[in-house]
C-alpha positions in Angstrom: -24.6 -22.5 7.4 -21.3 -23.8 8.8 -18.0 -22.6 7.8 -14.8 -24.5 7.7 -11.0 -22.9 7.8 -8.1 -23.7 6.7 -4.4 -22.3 7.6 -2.7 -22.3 4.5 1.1 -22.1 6.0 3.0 -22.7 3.0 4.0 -21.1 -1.1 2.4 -24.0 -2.4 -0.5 -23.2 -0.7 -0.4 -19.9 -1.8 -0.2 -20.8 -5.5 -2.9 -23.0 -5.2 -5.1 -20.2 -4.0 -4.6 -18.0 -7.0 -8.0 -18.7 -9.3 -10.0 -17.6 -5.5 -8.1 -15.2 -4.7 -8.0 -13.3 -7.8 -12.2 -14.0 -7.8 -12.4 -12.1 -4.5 -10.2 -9.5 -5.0 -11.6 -8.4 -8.1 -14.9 -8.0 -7.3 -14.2 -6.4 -3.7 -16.2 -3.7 -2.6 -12.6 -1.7 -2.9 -10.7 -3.3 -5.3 -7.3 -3.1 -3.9 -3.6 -3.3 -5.4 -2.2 -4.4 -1.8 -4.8 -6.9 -1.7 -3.9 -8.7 -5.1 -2.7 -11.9 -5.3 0.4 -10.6 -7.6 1.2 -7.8 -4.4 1.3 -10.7 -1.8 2.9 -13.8 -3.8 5.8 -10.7 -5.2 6.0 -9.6 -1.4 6.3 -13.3 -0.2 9.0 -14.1 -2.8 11.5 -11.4 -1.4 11.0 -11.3 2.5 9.5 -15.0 3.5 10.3 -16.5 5.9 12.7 -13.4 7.6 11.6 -9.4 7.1 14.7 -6.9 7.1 15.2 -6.9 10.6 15.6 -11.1 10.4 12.6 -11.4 12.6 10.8 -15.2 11.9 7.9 -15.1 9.2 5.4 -17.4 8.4 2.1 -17.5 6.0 -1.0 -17.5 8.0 -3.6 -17.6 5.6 -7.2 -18.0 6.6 -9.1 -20.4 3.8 -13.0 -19.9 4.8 -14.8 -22.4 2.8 -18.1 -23.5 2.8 -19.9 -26.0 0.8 -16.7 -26.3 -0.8 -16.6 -22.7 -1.8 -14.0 -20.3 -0.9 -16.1 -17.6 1.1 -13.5 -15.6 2.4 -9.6 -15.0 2.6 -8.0 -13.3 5.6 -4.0 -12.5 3.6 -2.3 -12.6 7.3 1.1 -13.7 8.0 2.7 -14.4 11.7 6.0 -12.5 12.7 7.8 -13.1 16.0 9.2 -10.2 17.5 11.2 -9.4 20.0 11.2 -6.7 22.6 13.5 -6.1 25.2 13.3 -9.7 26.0 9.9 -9.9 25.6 8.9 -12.7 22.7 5.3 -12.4 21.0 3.7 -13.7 17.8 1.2 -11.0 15.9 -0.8 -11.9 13.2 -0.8 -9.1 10.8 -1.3 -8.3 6.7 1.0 -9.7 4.7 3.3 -6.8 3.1 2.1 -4.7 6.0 4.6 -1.8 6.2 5.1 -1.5 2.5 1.1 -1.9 1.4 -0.8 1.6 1.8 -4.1 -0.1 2.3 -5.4 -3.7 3.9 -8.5 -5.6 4.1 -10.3 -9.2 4.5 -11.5 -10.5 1.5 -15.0 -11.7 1.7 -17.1 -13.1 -1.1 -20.9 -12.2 0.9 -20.7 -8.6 1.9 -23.8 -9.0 4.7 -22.8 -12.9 5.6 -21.2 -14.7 8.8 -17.6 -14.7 7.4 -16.0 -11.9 9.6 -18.0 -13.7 12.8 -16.4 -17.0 11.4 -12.9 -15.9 11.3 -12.9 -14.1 14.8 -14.6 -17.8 15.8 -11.7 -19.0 14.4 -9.0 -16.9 16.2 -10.7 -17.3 19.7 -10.7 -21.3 19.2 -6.8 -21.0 18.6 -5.5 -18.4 20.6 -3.2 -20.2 22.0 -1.1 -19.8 18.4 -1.0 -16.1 18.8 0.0 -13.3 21.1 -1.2 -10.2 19.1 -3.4 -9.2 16.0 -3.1 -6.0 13.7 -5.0 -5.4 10.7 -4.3 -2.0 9.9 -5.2 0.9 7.0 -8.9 -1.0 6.2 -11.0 1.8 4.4 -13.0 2.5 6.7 -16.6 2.5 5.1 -15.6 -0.7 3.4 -17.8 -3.6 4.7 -14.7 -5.4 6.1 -14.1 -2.6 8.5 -17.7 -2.1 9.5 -18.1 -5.7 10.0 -14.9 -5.9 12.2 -16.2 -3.0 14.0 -19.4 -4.7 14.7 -18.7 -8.1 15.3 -15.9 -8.1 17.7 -17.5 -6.2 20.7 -19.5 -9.4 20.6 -16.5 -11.3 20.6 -14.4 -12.5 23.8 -11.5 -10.8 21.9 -10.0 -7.8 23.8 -9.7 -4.6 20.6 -9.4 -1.2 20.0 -9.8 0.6 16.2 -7.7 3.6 15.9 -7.6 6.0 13.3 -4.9 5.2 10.7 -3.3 7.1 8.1 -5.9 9.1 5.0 -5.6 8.9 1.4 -5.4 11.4 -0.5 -7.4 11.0 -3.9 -8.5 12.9 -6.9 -11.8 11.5 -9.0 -10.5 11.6 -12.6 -13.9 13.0 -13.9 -12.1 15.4 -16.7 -8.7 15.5 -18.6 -5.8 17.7 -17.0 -7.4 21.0 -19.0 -10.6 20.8 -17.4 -9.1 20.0 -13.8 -6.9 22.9 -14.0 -10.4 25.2 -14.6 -11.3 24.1 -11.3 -8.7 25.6 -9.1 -8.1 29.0 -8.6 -6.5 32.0 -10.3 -3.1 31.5 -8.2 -2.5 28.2 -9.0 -3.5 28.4 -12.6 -1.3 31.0 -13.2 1.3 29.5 -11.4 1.3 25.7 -13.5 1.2 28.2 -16.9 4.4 29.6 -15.4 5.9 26.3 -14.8 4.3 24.9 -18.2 6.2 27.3 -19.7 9.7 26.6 -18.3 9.8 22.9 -19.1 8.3 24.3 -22.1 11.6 26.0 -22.7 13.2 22.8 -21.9 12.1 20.8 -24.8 14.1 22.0 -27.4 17.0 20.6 -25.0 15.5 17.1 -25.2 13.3 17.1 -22.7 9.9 14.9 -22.7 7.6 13.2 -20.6 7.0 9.5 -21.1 4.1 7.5 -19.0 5.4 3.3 -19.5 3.0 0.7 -18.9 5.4 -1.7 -19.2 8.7 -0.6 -17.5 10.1 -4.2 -16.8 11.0 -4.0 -20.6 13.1 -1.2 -20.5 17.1 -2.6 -19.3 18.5 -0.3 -16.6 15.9 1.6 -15.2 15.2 0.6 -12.2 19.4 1.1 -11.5 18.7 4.6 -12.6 15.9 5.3 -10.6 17.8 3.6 -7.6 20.5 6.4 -8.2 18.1 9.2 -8.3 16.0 8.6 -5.5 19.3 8.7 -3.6 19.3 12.7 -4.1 15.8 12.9 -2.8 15.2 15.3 0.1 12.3 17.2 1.5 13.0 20.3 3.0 16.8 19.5 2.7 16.3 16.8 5.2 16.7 12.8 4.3 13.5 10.5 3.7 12.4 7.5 3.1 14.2 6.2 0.7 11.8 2.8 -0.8 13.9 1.7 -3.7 17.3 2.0 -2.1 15.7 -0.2 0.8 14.2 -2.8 -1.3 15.7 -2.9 -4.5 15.1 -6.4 -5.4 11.9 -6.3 -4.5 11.0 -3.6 -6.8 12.7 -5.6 -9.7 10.4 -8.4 -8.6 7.8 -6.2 -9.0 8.6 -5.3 -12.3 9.0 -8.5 -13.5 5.5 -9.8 -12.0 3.1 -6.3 -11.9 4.5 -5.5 -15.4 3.3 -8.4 -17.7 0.5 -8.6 -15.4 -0.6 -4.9 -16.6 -0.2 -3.2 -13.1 2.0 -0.5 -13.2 2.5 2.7 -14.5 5.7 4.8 -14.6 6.2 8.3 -15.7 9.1 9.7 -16.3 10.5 13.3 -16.8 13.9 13.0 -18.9 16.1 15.3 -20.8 18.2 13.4 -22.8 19.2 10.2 -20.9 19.5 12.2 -17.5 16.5 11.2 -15.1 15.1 14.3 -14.1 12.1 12.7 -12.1 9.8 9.5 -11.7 6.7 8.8 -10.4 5.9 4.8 -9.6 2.5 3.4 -9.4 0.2 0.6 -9.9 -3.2 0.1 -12.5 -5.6 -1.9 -10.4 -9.3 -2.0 -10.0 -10.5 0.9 -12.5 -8.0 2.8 -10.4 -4.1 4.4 -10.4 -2.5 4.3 -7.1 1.4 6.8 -6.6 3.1 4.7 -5.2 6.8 6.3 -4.7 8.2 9.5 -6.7 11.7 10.8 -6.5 13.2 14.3 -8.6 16.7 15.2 -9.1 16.9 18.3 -7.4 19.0 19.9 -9.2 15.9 20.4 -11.6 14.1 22.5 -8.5 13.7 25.3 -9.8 11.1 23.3 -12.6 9.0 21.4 -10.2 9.8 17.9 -12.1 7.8 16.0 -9.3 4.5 18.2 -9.2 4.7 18.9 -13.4 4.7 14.9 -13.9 1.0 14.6 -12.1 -0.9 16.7 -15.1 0.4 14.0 -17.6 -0.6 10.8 -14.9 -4.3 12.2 -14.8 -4.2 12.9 -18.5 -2.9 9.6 -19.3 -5.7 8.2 -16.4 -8.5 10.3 -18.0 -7.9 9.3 -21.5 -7.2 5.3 -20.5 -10.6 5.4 -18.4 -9.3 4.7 -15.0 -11.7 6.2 -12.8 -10.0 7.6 -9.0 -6.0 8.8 -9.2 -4.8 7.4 -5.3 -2.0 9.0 -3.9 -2.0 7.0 -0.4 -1.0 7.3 2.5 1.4 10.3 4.1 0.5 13.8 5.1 3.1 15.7 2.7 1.2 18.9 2.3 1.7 18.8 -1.2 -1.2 15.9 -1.2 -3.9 18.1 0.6 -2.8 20.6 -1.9 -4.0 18.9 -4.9 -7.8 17.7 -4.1 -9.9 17.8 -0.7 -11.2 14.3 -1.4 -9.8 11.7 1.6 -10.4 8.4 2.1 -9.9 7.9 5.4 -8.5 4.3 7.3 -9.1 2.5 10.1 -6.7 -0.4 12.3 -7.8 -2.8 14.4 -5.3 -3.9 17.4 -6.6 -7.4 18.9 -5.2 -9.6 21.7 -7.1 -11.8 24.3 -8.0 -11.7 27.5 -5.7 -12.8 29.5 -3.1 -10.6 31.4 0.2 -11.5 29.4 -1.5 -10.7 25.9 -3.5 -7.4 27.9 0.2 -6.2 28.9 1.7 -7.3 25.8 -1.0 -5.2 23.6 -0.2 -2.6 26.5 3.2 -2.7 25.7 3.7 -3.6 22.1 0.9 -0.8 20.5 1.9 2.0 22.6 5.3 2.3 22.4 6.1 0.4 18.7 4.2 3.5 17.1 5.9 6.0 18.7 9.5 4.1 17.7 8.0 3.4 14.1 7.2 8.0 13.9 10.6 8.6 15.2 12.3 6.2 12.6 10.3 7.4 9.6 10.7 11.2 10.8 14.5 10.7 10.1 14.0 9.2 6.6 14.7 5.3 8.4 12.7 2.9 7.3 11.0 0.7 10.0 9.8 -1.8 7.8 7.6 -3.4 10.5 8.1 -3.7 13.7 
């Protein structure tokens, strides 16, 4: 049967897509967080229109219907950048560059909707220069259908390999995971058990919130924490500092919504360490940690994870994300990676061939160097 699309170019339109959108995301094949309507409409809100670099936004959502029935939602946005002259228009994920993972989302996991939407962007490739739809799980059925319909496509691609995910299953409480890991690193949490242990009669204690738009000035003090935060006593990414309206946004929105976590390590009212994440899909997903480091010497950061997959074991959630990044700390911690695929699209004719040429080549290689020295690209 015949599909129809719509481009849905506007926050109205949007809106108006919630009741679908929240359908299709929920019952996804992989529910995910960066997929939600709440991520995308939050995301919209603070950067429409012009990202942090003031490069031209605009919503490009794909509406497949048929019969009158939404059948599929591609979440894409189109950004004009600029290169050395060059001018191009890529279609791309919304909240790409801050969303860990991507995807289509389809309501028929073996129908014609992928086929459709590449129909769709071949008919009007005259709107667009470039198309990235990057960090897809790659054994989700979006990604496998990409991967099989567009050789059959007139579409030009090529899939890379994008960044894993490191996860833990949260089959047991933190007792019984600590019985599967060796000798060393038993012994070696008892030790550090012990010295916050020594800490508590100095007011120290670990608090997991649910509901952290509710409690006034924290965000400001995770702002000033995360400004300390090093690895290897060289500057990182710093994610709040960056986007520090965006994260209140996100409070306010993911909060009442019921889709965050945070836990905190305090002593007293001093901040000692944080860990931010969602609760989406039967699932937690660490989104951003920061420790004073000061507090070294008691491993804040690492001594928060025990209580997150306690507090995940005991609320049912079923898979403890810690996405995207190599930090060895990750591999460290469970074997289990989900691994990611992007897809890098342009057309056949020799403009967009050098501009995908030009544009996925060298734009990764700028995007490395920046995070390497704790700048944040956004997206370029």
């Amino acid at each position: 049967m015949s599909y129809s699309v719509e481009v849905v170019s506007t926050p109205e339109g949007l809106l108006n897509l919630r009741k679908a959108w929240d359908h299709l995301a929920r019952r996804a094949e992989h529910p995910n967080v960066f997929t939600s309507f709440e991520w995308a409409w939050v995301w919209w809100q603070q950067f429409g229109t012009k990202d942090l670099l003031g490069r031209n936004l605009r919503l490009h959502i794909l509406h497949l219907q048929q019969q009158g029935r939404t059948a599929a939602l591609a979440p894409l946005l189109l950004r004009t950048a600029s290169w050395g002259g060059l001018c191009l228009e890529k279609l791309e994920f919304i909240g790409m560059g801050m969303a860990d993972y991507g995807s289509l989302l389809l309501e028929d996991s073996s129908g014609g909707e992928v086929e459709a939407l590449l129909d769709y962007l071949w008919r009007e490739r005259k709107s667009w220069d470039l198309v990235e739809l990057g960090q897809l799980p790659a054994d989700s059925s979006p990604a496998k259908r990409l991967a099989e319909a567009l050789p059959r496509s007139p579409l030009h691609y090529r899939l890379r390999a994008d960044e894993p995910c490191v996860y833990i299953p949260l089959t047991t409480d933190w007792a019984g995971f600590l019985k599967t890991r060796s000798k060393l690193t038993r012994e070696t949490f008892h030790k550090k058990a012990n010295r916050l242990k020594r800490l508590e009669a100095e007011g120290l204690r670990i608090r997991i919130l649910e509901n952290p738009q509710g409690e006034p000035g924290l965000l400001a003090r995770m702002v000033a924490l995360e400004k300390k935060k090093q690895v290897r006593g060289a500057p990182v990414l710093r994610v709040l500092n960056a986007a520090e309206d965006f994260f209140r946004l996100l409070f306010d929105t993911l909060g009442p919504a019921g889709q965050l976590y945070l836990a905190l390590m305090e002593q007293h009212d001093r901040l000692m360490a944080y860990e931010l994440g969602f609760r989406y899909g039967g699932k937690l997903w660490a989104y951003t940690k920061a420790f004073d480091r000061d507090d070294a010497y008691y491993s804040p950061g690492t001594m928060l994870i025990p209580a997150v997959i306690d507090y995940g074991f005991r609320k049912g959630y079923r898979e403890y994300d810690f996405l995207r990044g190599d930090e060895p700390y990750k591999k460290r911690w469970s074997p289990h990676l989900r691994t990611t695929v992007g897809f890098e699209i342009w057309k056949p004719e020799l403009r967009s061939r050098l501009l995908a040429k030009i544009y996925f080549s060298f734009r990764l290689r700028l995007y490395q160097w920046l995070w390497d020295r704790g700048i944040w690209p956004f997206q370029l």
